[in-house]
N, CA and C atoms as an extended XYZ file, in Angstrom:
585
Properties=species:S:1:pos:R:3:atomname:S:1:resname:S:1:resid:I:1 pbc="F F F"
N         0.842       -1.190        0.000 N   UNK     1
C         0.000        0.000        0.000 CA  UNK     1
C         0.879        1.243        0.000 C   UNK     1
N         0.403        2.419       -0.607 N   UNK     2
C         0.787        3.898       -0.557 CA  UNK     2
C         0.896        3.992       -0.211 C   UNK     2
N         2.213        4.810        1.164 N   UNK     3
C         2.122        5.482        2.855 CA  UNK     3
C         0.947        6.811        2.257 C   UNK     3
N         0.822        7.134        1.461 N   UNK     4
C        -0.292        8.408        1.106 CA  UNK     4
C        -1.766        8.088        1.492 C   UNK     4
N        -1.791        6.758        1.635 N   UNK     5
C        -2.965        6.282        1.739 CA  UNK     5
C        -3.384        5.080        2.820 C   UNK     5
N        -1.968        5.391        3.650 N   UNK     6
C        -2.185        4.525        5.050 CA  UNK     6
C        -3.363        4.978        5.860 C   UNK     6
N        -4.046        4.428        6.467 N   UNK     7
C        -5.015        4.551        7.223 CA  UNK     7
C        -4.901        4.386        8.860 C   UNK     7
N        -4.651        4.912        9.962 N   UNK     8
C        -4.475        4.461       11.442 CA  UNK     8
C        -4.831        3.468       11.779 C   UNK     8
N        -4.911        2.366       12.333 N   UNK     9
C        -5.356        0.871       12.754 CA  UNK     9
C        -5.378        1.154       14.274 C   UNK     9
N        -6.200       -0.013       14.852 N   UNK    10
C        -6.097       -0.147       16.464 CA  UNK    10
C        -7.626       -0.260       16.325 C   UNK    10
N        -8.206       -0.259       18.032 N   UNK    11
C        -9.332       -0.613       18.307 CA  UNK    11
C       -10.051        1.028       18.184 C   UNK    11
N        -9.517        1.994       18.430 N   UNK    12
C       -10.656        3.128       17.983 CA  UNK    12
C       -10.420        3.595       16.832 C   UNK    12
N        -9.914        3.333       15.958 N   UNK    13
C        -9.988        3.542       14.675 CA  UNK    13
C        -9.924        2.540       13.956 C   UNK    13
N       -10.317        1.808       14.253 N   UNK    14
C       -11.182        0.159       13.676 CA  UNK    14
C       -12.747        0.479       13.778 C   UNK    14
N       -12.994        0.685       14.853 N   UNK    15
C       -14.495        1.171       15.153 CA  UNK    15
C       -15.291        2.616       14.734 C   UNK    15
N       -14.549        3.652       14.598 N   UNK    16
C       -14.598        4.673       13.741 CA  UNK    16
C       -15.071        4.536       12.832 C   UNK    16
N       -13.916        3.472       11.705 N   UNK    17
C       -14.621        3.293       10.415 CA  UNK    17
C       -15.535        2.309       10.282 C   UNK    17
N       -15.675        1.296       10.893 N   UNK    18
C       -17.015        0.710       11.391 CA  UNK    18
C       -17.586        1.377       11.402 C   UNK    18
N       -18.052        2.191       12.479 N   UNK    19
C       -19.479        2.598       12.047 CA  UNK    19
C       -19.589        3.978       11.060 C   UNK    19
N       -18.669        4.473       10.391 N   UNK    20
C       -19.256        5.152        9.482 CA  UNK    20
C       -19.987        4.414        8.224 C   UNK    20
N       -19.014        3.456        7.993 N   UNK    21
C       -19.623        2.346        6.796 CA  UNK    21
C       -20.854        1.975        7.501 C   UNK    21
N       -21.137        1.861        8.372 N   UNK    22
C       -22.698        1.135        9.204 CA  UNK    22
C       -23.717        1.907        9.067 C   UNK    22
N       -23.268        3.532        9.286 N   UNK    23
C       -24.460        4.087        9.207 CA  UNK    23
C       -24.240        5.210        8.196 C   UNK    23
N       -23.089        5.487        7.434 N   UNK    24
C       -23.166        6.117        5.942 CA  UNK    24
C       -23.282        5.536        5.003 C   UNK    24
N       -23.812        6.903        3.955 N   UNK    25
C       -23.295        5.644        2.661 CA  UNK    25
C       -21.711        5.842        2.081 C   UNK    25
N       -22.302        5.428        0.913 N   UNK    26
C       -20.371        4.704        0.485 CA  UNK    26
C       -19.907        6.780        0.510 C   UNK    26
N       -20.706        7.253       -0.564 N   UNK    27
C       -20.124        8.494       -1.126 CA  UNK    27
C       -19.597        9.420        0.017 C   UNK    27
N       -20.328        9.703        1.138 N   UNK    28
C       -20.084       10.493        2.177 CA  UNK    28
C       -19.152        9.497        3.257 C   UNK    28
N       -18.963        8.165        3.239 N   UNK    29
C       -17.888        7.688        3.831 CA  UNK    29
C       -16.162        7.851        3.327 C   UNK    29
N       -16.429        7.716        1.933 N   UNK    30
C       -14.983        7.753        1.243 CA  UNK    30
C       -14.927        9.319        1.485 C   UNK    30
N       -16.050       10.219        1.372 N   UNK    31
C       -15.973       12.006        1.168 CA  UNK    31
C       -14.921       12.119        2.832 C   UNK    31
N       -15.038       11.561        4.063 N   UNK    32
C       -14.484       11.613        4.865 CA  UNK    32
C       -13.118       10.814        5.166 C   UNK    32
N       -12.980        9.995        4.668 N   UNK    33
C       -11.494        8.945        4.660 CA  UNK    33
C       -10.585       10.300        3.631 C   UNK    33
N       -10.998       10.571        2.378 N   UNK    34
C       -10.306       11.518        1.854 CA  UNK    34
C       -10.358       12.851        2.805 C   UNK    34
N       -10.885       13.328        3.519 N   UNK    35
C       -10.903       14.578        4.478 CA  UNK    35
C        -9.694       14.090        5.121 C   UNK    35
N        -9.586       12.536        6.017 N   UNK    36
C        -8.400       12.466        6.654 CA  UNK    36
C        -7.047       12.458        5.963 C   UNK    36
N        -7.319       11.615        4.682 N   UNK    37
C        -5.437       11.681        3.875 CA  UNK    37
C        -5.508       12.936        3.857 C   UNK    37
N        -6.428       14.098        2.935 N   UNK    38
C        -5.892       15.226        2.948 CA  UNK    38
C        -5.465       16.242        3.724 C   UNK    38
N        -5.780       16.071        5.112 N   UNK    39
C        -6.019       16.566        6.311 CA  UNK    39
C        -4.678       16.298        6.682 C   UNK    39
N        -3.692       15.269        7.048 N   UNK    40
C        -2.529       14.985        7.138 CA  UNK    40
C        -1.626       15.249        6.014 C   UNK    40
N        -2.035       15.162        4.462 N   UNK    41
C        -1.024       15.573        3.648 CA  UNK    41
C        -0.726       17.573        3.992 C   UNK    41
N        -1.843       18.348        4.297 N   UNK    42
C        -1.765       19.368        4.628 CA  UNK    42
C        -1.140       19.638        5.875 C   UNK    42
N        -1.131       18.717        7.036 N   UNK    43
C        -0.299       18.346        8.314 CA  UNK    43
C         0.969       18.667        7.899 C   UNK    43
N         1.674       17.453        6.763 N   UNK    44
C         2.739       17.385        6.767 CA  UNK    44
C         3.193       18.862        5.800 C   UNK    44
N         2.655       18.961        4.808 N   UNK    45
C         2.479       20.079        4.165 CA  UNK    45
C         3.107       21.762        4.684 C   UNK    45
N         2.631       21.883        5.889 N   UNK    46
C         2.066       23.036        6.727 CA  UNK    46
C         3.401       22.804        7.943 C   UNK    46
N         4.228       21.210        8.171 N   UNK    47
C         5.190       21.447        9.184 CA  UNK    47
C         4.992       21.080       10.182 C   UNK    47
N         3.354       20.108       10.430 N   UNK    48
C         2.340       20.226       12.330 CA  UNK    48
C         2.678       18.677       12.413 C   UNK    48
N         3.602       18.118       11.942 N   UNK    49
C         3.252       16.724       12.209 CA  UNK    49
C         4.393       16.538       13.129 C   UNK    49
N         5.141       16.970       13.640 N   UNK    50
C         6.002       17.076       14.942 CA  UNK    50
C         5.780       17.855       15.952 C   UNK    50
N         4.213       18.767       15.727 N   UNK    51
C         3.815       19.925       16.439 CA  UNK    51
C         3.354       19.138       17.755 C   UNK    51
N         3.194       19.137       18.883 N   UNK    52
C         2.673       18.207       20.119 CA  UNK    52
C         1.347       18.276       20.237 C   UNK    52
N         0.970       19.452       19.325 N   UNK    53
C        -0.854       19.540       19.259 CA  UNK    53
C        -1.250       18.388       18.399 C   UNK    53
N        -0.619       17.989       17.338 N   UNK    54
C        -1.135       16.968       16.581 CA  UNK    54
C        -1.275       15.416       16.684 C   UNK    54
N        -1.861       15.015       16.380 N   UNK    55
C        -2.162       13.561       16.637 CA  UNK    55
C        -2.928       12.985       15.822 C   UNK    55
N        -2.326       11.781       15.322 N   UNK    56
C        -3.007       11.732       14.387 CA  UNK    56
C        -4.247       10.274       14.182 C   UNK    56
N        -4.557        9.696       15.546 N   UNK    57
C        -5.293        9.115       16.176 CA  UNK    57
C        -6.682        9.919       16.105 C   UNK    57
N        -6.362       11.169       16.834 N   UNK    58
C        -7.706       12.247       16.978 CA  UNK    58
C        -8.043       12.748       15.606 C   UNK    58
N        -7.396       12.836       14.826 N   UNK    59
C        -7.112       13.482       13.442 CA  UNK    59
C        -7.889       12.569       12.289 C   UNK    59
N        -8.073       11.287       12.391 N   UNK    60
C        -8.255       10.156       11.791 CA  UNK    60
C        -9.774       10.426       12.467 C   UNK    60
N       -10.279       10.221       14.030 N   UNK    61
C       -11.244        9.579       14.305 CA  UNK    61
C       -12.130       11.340       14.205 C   UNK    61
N       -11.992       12.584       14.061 N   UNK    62
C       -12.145       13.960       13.345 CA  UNK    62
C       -12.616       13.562       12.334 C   UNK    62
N       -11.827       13.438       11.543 N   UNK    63
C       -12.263       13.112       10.228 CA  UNK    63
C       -13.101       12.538        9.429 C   UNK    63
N       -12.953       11.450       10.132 N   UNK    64
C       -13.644       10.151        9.370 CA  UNK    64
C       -15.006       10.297       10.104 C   UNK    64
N       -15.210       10.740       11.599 N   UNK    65
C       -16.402       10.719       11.860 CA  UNK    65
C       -16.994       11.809       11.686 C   UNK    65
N       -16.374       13.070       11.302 N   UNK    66
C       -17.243       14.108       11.064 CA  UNK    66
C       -18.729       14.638       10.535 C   UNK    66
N       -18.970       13.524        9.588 N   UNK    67
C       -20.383       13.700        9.008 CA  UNK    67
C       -21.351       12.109        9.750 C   UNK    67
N       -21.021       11.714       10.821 N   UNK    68
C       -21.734       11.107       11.295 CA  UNK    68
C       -23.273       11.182       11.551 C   UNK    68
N       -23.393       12.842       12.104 N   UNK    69
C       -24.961       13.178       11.812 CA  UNK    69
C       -25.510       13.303       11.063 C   UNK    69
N       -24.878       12.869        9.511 N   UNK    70
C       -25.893       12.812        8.331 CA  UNK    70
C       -26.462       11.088        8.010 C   UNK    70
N       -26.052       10.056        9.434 N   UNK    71
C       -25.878        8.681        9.215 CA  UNK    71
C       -27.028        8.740        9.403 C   UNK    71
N       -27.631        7.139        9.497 N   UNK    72
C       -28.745        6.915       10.240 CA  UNK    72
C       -28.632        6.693       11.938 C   UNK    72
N       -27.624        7.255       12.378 N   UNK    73
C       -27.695        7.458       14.195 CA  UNK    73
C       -27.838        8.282       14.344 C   UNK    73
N       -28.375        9.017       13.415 N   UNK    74
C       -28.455       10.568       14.059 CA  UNK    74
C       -29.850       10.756       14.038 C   UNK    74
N       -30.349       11.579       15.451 N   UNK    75
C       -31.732       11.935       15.376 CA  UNK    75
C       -33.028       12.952       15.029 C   UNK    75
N       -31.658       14.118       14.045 N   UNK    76
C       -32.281       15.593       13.307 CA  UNK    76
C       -32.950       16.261       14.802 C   UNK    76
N       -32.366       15.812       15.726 N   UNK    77
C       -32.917       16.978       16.707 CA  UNK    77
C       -32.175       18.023       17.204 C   UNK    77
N       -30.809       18.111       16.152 N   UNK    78
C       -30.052       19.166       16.422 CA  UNK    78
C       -29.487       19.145       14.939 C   UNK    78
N       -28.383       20.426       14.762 N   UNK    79
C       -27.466       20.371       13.909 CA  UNK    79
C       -26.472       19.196       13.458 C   UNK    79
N       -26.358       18.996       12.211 N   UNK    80
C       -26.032       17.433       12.144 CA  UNK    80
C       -24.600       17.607       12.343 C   UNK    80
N       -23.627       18.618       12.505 N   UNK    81
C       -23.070       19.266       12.980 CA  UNK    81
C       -22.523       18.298       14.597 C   UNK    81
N       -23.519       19.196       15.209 N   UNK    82
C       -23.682       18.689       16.991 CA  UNK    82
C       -23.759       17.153       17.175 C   UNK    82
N       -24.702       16.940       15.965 N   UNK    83
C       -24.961       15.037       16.348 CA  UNK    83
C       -23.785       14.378       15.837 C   UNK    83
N       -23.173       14.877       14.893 N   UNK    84
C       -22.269       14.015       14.426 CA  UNK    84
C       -21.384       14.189       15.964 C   UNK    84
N       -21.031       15.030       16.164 N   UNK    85
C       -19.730       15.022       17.211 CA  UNK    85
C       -20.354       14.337       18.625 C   UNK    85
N       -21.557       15.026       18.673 N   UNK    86
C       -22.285       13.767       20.004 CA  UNK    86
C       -21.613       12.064       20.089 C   UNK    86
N       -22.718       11.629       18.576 N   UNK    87
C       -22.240       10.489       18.179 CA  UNK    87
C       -20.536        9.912       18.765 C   UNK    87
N       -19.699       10.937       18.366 N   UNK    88
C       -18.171       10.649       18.200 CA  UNK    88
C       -17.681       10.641       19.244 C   UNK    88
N       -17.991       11.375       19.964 N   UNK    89
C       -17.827       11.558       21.609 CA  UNK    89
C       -17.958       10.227       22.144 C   UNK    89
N       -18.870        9.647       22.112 N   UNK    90
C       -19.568        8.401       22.813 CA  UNK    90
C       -18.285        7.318       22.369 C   UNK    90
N       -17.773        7.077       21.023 N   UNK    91
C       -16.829        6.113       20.659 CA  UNK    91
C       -15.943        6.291       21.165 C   UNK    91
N       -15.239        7.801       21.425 N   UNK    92
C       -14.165        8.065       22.036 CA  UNK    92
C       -14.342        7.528       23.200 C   UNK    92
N       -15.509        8.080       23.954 N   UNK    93
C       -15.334        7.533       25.129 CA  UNK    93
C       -15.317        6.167       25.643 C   UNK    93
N       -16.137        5.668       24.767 N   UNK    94
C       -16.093        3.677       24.844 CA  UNK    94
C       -14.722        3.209       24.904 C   UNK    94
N       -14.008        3.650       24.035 N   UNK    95
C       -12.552        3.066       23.821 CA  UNK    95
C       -11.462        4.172       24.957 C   UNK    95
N       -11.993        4.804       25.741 N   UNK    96
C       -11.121        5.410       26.828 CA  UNK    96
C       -10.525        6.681       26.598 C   UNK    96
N       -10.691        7.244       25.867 N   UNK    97
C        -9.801        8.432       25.195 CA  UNK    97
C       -10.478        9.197       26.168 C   UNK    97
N        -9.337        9.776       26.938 N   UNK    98
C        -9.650       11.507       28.098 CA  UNK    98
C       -10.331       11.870       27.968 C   UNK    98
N       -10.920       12.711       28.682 N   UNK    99
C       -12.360       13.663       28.484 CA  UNK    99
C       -11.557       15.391       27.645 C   UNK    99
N       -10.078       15.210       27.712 N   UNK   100
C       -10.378       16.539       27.221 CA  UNK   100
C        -9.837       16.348       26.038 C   UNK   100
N        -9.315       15.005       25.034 N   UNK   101
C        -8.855       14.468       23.696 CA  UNK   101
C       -10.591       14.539       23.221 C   UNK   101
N       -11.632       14.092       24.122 N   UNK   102
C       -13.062       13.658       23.324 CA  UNK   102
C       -13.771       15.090       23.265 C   UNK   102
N       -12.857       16.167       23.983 N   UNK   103
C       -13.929       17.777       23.702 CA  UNK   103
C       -13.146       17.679       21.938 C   UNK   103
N       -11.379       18.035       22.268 N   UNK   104
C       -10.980       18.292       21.456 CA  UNK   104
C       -11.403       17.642       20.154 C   UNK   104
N       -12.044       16.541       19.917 N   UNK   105
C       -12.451       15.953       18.444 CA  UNK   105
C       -13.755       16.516       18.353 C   UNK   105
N       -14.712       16.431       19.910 N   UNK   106
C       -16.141       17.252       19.746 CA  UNK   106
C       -16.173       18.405       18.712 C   UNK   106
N       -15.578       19.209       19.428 N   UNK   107
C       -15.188       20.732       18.827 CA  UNK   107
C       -14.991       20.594       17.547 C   UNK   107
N       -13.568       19.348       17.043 N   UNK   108
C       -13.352       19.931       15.456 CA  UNK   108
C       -14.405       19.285       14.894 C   UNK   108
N       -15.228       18.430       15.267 N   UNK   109
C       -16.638       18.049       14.451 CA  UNK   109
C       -17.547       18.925       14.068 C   UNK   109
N       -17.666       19.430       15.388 N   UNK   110
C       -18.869       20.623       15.509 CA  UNK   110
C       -18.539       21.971       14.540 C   UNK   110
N       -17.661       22.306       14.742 N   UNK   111
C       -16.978       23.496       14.091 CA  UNK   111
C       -16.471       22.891       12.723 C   UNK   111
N       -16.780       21.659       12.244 N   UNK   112
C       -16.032       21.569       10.747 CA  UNK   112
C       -16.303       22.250        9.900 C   UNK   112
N       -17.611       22.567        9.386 N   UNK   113
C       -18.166       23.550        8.715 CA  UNK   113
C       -18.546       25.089        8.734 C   UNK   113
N       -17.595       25.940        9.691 N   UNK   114
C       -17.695       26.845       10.606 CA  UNK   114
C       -16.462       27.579        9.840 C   UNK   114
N       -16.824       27.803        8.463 N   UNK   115
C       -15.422       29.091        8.028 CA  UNK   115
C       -15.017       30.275        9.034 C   UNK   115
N       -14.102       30.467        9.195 N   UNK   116
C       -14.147       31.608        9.705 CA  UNK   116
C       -13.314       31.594       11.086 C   UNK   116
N       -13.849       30.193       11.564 N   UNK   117
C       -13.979       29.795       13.014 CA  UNK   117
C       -13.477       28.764       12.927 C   UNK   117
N       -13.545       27.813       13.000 N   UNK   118
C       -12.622       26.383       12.815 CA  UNK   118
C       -11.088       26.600       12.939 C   UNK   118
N       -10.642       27.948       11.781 N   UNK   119
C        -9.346       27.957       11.392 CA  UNK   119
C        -8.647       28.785       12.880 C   UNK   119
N        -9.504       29.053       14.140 N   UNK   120
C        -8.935       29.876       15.009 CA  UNK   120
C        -8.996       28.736       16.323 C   UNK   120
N        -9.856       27.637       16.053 N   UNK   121
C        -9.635       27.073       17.369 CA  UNK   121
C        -8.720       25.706       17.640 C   UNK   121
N        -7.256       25.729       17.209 N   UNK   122
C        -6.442       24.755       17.407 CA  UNK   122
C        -6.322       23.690       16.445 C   UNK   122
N        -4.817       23.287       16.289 N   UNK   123
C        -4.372       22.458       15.224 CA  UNK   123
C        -5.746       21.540       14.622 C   UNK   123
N        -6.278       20.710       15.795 N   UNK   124
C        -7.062       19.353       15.295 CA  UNK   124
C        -8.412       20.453       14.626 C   UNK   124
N        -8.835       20.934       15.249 N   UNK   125
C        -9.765       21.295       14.524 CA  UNK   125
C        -9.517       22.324       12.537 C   UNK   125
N        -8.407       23.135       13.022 N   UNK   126
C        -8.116       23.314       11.750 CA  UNK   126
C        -8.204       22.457       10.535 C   UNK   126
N        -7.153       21.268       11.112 N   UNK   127
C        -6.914       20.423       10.176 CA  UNK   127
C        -8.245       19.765        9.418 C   UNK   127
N        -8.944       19.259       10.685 N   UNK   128
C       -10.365       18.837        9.892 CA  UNK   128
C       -10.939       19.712        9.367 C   UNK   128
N       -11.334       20.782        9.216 N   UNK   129
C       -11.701       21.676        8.728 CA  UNK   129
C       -10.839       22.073        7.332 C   UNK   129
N        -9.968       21.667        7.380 N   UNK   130
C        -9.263       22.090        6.417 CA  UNK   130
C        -8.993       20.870        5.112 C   UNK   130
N        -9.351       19.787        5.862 N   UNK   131
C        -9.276       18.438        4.940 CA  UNK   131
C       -11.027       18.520        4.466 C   UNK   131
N       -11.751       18.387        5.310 N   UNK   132
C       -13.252       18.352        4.744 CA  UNK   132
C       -12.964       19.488        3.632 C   UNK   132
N       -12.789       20.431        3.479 N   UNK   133
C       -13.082       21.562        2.507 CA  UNK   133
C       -12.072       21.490        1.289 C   UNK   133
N       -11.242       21.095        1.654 N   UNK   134
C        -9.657       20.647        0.518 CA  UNK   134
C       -10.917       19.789       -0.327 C   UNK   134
N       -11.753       18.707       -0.130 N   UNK   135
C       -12.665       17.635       -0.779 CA  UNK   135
C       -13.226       18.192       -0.972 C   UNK   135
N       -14.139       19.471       -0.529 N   UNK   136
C       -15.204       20.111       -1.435 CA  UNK   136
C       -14.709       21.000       -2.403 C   UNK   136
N       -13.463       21.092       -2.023 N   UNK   137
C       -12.649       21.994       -3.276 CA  UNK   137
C       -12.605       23.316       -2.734 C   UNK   137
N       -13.120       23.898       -1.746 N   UNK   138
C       -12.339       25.190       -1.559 CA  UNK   138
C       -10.931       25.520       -1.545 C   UNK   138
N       -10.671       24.789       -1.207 N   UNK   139
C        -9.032       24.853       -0.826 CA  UNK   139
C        -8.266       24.075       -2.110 C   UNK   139
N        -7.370       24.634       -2.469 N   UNK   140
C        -6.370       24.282       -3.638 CA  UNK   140
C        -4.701       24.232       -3.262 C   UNK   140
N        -4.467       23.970       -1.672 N   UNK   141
C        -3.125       24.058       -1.162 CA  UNK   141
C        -2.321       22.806       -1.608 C   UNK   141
N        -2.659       21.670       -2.122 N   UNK   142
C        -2.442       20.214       -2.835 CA  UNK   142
C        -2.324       20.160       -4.397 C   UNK   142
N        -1.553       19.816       -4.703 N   UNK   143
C        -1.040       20.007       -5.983 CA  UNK   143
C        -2.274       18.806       -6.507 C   UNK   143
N        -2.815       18.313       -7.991 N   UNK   144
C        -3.064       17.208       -8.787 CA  UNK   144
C        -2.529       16.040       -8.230 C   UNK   144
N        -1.357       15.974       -8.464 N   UNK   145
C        -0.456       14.870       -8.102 CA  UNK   145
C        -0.639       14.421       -6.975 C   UNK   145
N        -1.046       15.057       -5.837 N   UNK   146
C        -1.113       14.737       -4.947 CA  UNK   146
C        -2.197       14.408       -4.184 C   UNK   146
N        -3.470       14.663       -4.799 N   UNK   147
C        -4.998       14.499       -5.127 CA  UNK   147
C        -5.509       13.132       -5.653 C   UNK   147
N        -4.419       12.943       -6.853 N   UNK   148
C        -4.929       11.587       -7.796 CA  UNK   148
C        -4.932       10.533       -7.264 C   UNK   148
N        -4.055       10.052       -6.017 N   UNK   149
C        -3.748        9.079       -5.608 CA  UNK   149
C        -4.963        8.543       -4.509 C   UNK   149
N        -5.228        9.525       -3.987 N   UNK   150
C        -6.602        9.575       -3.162 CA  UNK   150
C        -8.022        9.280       -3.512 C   UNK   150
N        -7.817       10.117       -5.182 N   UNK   151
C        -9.480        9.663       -5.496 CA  UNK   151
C        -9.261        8.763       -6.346 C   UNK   151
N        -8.264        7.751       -6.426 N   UNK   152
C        -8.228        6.803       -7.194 CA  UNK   152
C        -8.786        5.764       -6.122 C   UNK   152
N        -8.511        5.541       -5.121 N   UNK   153
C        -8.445        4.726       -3.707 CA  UNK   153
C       -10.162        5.050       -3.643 C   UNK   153
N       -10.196        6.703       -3.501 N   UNK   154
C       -11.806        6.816       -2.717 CA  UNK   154
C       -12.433        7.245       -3.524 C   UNK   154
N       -13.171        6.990       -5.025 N   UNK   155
C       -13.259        7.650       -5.970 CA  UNK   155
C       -14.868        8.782       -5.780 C   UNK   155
N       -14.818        9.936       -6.205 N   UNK   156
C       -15.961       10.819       -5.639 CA  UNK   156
C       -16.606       10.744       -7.197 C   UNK   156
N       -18.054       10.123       -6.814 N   UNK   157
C       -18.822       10.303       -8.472 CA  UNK   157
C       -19.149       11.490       -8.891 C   UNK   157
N       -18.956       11.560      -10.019 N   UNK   158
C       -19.137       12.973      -11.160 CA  UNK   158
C       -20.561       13.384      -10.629 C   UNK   158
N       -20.449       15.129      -10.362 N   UNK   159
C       -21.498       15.809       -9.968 CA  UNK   159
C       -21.768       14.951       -8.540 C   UNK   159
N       -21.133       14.908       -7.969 N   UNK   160
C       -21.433       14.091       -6.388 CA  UNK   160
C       -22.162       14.861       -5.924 C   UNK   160
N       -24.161       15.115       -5.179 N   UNK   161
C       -24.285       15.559       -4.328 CA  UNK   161
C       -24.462       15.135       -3.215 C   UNK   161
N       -23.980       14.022       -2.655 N   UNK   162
C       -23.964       13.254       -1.461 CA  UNK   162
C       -23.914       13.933       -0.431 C   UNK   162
N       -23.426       14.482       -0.078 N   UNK   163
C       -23.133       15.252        1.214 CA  UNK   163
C       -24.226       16.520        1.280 C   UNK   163
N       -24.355       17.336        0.191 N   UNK   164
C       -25.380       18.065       -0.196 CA  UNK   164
C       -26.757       17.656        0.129 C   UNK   164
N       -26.976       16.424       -0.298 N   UNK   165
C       -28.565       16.408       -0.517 CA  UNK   165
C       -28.658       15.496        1.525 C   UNK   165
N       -27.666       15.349        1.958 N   UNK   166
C       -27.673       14.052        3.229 CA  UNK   166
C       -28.181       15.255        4.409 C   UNK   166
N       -27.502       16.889        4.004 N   UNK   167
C       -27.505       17.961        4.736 CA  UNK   167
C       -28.759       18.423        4.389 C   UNK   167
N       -29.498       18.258        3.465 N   UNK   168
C       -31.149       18.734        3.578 CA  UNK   168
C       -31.700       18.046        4.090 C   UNK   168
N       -31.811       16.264        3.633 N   UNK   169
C       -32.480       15.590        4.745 CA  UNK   169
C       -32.650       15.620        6.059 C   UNK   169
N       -31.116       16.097        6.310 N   UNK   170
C       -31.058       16.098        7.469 CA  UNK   170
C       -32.270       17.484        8.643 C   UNK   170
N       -31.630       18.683        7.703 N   UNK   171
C       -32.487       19.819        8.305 CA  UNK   171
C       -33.646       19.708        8.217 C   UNK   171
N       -34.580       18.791        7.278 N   UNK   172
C       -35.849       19.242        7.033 CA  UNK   172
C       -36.522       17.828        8.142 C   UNK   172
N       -35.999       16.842        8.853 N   UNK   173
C       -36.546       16.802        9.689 CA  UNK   173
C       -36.798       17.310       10.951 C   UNK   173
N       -36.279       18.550       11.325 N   UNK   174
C       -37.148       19.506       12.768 CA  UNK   174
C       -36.558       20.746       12.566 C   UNK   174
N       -36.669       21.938       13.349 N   UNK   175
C       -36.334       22.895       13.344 CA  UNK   175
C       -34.722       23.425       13.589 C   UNK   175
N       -34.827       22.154       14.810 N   UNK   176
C       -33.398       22.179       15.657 CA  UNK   176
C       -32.225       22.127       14.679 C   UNK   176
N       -32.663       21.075       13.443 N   UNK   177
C       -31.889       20.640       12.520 CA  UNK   177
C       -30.864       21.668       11.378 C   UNK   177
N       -32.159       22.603       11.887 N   UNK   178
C       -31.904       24.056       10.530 CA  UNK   178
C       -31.800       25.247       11.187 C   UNK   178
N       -31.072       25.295       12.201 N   UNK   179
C       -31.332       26.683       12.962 CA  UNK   179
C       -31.216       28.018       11.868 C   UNK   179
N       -31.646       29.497       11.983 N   UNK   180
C       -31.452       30.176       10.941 CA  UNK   180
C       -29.771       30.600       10.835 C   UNK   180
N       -29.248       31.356        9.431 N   UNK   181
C       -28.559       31.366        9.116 CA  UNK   181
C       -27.425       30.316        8.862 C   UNK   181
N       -27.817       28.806        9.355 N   UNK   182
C       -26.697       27.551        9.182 CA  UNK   182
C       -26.598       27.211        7.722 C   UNK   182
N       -25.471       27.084        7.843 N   UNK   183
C       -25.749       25.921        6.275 CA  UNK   183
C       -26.596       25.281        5.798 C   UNK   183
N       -27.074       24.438        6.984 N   UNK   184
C       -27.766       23.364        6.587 CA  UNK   184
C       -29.598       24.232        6.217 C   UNK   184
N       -29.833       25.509        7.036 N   UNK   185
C       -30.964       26.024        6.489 CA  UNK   185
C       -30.688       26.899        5.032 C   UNK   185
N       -29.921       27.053        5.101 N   UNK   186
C       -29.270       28.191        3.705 CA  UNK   186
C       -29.667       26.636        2.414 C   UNK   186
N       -29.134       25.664        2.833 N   UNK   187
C       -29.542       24.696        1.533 CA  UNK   187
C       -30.811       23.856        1.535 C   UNK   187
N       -31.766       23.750        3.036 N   UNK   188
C       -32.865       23.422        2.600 CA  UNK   188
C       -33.637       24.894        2.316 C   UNK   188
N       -33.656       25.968        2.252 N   UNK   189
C       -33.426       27.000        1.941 CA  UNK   189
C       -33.670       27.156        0.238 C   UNK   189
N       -32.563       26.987       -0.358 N   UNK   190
C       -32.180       26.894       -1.635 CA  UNK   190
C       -32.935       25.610       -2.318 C   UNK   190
N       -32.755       24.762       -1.521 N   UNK   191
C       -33.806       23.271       -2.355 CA  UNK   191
C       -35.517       23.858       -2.141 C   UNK   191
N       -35.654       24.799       -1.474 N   UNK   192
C       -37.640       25.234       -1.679 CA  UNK   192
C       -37.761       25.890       -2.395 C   UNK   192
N       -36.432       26.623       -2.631 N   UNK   193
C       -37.112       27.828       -3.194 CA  UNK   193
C       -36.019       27.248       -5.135 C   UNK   193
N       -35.858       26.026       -5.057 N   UNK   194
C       -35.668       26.013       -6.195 CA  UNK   194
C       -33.907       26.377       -6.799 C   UNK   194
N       -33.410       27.053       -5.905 N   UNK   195
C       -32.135       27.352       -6.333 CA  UNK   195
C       -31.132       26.734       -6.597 C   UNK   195
C-alpha cells in the first residue's frame, strides 16, 4: 500500500470506520477517509506533524467521523453538525480516550463547517476543517499529483451531491436541525425555493 494512503489501525480507529460504513453511505464515507489523507497531507504540508498539538489518532477519528450526523444514528434533533460530534464523543469515550482528547475531536466536528472559526480554534480542529473543505474543493493548497492518488483509492462520483442532498435531509426533519442562518438552512433554503 501507498504510505499516502495509510489509514491508522487499532481498536478506535477500527471502530470509527465501522461505524461510518454502518451508518453512511459509500459516497459520504470515502468524502471523509479523503478529508483524513488530505487533512494529514496538509499536516505534513504546513510542518504540524512534529507539532505536540497533533495527533493523528484524533485526526483520523475527526475526520472520518465528522459527518456522522448525516448517518442513520443521528436523530435531526439538532445540527447534524452537533450530532455528528455527540455520536463521536460516545466512541471516544467507549474506547477510553480523556475527556479533554473527546472535547478536542467534539469541537473539530462541531466546528467543521464553521469558516471563519474552525481555522482559530487549534491544530485538530483546523486540520479537519481544512481536509473536509480541501474535498469540497475550496481549498487548492495540494497540488493534482497529490490528489490523484486519493481519489483513485476513494473515488468521488461525477457531480457528487452526497453530502449536499444528506444535509437537507437532514435539516428538514425539525427545526433544531436548521437553525437560521446555518448551512444546513441556507440549503434546505435553496432546495424550496428552487435554487
Amino acid at each position: 500500500m501507498n504510505d499516502i494512503l495509510a489509514l491508522p489501525t487499532g481498536p478506535l480507529a477500527d471502530a470509527s470506520l465501522a461505524l461510518v460504513h454502518k451508518s453512511e453511505s459509500t459516497p459520504i464515507a470515502d468524502h471523509s477517509i479523503r478529508s483524513f489523507l488530505f487533512a494529514r497531507l496538509l499536516a505534513e504540508r504546513e510542518g504540524c506533524l512534529n507539532d505536540p498539538a497533533y495527533d493523528e489518532d484524533l485526526l483520523f477519528a475527526a475526520c472520518v467521523m465528522h459527518d456522522l450526523g448525516l448517518g442513520t444514528l443521528a436523530a435531526g434533533q439538532a445540527r447534524f453538525e452537533v450530532e455528528g460530534a455527540d455520536l463521536a464523543a460516545s466512541v471516544l469515550t467507549e474506547h477510553g480516550i480523556g475527556a479533554a482528547d473527546v472535547d478536542r475531536v467534539w469541537e473539530a466536528i462541531a466546528l467543521h463547517s464553521s469558516v471563519g472559526i474552525a481555522e482559530r480554534r487549534g491544530l485538530l480542529t483546523y486540520l479537519t476543517h481544512k481536509g473536509v473543505f480541501t474535498d469540497a474543493g475550496r481549498f487548492t493548497d495540494l497540488g493534482a499529483e497529490m490528489l490523484q492518488p486519493i481519489y483513485a483509492a476513494y473515488p468521488r462520483p461525477a457531480d457528487d451531491r452526497s453530502v449536499r442532498d444528506a444535509i437537507v435531509e437532514h435539516a428538514a426533519r425539525s427545526q433544531a436541525a436548521a437553525p437560521p442562518y446555518s448551512i444546513a438552512a441556507e440549503l434546505l433554503r435553496q432546495r424550496q425555493t428552487g435554487q
